[in-house]
C-alpha positions in Angstrom: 69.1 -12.1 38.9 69.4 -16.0 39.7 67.1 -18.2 38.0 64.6 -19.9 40.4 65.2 -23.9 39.9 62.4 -25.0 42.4 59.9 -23.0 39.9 56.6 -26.3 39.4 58.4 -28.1 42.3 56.3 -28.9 45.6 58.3 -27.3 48.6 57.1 -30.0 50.5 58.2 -33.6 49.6 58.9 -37.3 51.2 62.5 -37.3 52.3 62.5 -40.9 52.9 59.9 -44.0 54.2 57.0 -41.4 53.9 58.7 -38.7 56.2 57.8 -35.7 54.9 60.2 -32.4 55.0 58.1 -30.4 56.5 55.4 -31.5 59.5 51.8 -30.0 60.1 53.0 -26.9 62.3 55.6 -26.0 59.6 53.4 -26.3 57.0 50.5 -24.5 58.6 52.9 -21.7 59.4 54.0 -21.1 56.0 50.8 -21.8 54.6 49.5 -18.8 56.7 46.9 -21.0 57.2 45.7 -19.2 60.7 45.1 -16.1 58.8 41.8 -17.7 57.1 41.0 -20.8 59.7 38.5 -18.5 62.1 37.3 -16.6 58.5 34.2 -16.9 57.6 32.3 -15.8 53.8 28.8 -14.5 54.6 26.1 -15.4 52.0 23.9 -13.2 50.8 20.3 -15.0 51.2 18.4 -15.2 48.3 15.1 -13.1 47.9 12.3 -15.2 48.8 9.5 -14.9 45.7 5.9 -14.4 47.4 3.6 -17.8 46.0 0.6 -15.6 45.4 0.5 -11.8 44.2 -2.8 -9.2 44.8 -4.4 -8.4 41.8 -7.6 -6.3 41.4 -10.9 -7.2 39.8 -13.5 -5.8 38.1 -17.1 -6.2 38.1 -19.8 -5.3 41.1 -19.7 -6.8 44.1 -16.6 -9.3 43.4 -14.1 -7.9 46.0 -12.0 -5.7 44.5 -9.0 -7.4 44.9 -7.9 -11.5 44.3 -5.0 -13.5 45.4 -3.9 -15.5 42.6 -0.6 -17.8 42.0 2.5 -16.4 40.4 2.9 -20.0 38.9 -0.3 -21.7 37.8 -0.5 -25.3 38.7 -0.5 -28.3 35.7 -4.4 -29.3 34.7 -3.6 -33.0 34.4 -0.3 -35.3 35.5 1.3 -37.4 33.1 0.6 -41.6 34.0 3.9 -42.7 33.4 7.4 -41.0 34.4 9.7 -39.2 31.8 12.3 -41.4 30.8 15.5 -40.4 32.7 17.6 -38.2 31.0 20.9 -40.1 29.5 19.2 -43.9 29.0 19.1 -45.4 25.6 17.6 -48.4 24.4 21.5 -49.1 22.2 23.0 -49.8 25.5 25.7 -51.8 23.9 25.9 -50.0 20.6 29.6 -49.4 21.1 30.2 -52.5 23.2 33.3 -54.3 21.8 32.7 -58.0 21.3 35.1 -60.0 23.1 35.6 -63.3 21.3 37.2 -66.8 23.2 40.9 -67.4 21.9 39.5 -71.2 20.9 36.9 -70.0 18.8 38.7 -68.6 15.9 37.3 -69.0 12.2 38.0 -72.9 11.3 37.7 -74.0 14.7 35.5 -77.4 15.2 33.0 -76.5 17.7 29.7 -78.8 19.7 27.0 -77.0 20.4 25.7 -77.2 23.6 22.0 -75.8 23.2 19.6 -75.4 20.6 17.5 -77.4 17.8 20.8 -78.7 16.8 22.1 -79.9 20.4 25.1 -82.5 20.5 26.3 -81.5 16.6 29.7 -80.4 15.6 30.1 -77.2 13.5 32.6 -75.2 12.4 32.8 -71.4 13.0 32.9 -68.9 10.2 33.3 -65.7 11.5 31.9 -63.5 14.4 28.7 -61.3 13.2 28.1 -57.6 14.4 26.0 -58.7 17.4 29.3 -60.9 18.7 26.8 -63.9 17.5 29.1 -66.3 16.1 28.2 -67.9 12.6 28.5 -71.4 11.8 27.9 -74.3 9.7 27.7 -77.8 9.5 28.0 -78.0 6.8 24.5 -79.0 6.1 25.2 -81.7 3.8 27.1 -83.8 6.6 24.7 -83.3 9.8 21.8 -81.2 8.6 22.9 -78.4 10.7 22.8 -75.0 8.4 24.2 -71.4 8.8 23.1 -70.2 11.6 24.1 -67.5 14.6 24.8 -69.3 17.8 26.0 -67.1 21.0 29.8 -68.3 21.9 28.2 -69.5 25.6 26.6 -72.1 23.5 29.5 -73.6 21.7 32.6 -76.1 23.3 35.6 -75.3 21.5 37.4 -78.5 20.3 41.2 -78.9 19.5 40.0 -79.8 15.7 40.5 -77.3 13.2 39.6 -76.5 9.6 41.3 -73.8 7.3 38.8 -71.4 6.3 41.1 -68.8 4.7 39.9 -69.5 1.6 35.8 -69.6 2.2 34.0 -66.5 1.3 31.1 -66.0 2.8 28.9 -63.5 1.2 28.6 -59.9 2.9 24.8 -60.2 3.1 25.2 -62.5 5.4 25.2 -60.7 8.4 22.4 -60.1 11.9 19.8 -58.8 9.5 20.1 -61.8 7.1 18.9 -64.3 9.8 15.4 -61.5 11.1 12.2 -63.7 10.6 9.4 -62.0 8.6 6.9 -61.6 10.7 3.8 -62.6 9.2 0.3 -60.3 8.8 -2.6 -60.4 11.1 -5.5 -61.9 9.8 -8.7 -61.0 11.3 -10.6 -63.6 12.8 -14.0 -65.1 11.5 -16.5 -67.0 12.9 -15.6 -70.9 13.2 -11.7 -70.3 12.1 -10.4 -70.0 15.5 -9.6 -73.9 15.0 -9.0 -73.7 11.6 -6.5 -71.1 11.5 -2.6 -72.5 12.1 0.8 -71.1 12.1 2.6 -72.0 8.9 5.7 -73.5 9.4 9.4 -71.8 8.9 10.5 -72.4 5.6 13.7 -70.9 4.3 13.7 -68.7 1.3 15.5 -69.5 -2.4 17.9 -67.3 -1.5 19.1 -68.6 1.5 19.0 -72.0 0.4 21.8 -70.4 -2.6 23.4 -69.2 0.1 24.0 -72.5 2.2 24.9 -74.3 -1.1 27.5 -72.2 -2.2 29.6 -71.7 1.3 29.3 -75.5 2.4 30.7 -76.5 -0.9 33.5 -74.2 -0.2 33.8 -75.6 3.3 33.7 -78.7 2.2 36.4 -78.7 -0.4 38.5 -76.7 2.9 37.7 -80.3 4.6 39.0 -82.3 1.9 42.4 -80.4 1.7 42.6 -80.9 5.3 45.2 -83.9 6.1 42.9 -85.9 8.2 39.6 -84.5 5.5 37.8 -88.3 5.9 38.2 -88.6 9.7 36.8 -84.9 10.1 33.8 -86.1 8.1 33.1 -88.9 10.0 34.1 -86.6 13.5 31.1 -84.0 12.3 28.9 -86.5 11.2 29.1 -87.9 14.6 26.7 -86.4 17.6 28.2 -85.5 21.1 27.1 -87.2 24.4 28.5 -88.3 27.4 28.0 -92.0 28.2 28.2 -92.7 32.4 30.7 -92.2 34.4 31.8 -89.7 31.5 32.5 -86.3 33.2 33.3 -82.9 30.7 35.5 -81.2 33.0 38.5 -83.7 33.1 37.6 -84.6 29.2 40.5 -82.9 26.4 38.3 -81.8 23.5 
């Protein structure tokens, strides 16, 4: 018997220009397509389920008999809605950060917002969060480590190798959570009295900040230009009039 070669092959296919072989009346003939078109599937309707059912009761002078619900109502109504089913509060739990080709470790950036508005710093490496870590270093313009968001930061064409900088692995989006401090209850004639005690950074920390700006530091020295650089980040961004950023070359 001769093998079938049109065996997983449509019958119908575009000759040419969209053209197909064969046209509606063909195909509806070989379909057989009349044979169901007037057809129609009768559902079977579902049993309706009475709401309330007879039941009989005892004791004098009650009845007899009671309608009472198949389904009991709810006593009380929640206040607030369920929360709908699929929603999470680790909506970007598996969200990959995306990091600008400009800001790679070394790079020389100004930061546009923040306590430290108008400094240069140079990035370290991208956190967990996509928070991007950077330094001063804090010996030059008093800017520590700290997390800035990459919306906050103009990447400039300066660049320091950081290759050889380690920064330690506790340093990371949970290193940088302020300790929230205990509630005190109030007595009479402290309501002026009490104040909020300022941040102050932990021994630790401070260890911390020595140890990788002296490595970034020494990374600046080897650098051709490693004087110039210092100057460059000791120096604060602004623009001066008639200055505009958009047709500046950073």
């Amino acid at each position: 018997m001769a093998k079938n070669t049109n065996v997983g092959k449509p019958r119908n296919y575009t000759l040419e220009s969209g053209v197909y072989r064969f046209g509606k009346s063909a195909t509806y003939r070989k379909k057989a397509i009349y044979k169901f078109a007037k057809k129609v599937n009768q559902k079977t309707a579902a049993p309706v389920k009475p709401l309330f059912v007879e039941k009989k009761v005892g004791g004098a002078k009650n009845g007899d008999t009671r309608m009472v619900r198949v389904t009991k109502l709810a006593n009380d109504y929640p206040t607030q809605d369920p929360a709908p089913v699929g929603t999470s509060k680790n909506f970007f739990s598996k969200h990959a950060r995306k990091l600008r080709a400009s800001l790679t470790p070394g790079a020389i950036a100004i930061v546009l917002a923040g306590v430290h508005k108008g400094k240069r710093v140079i990035v370290l490496k991208q956190l967990g969060t996509g928070l991007l870590l950077v330094t001063g270093p804090h010996k030059l313009n008093g800017c520590p480590m700290r997390r800035v968001n990459q919306r906050y930061l103009l990447a400039t064409s300066a660049k320091v190798d950081v290759s050889g900088v380690n920064v330690p692995e506790n340093i990371n989006d949970k290193y940088f959570a302020r300790v929230k401090a205990e509630k005190v209850t109030k007595k009479e004639g402290d309501i002026f009295d009490a104040k909020k005690e300022a941040y102050k950074p932990s021994e630790e920390r401070k260890k911390d900040q020595v140890s990788v700006d002296t490595q970034v530091l020494e990374a600046i020295k080897k650098h051709a230009d490693g004087k110039v650089l210092k100057q460059y980040l000791r120096a604060s961004f602004a623009l001066s009039k008639g200055q505009f950023p958009h047709q500046m070359a950073f």
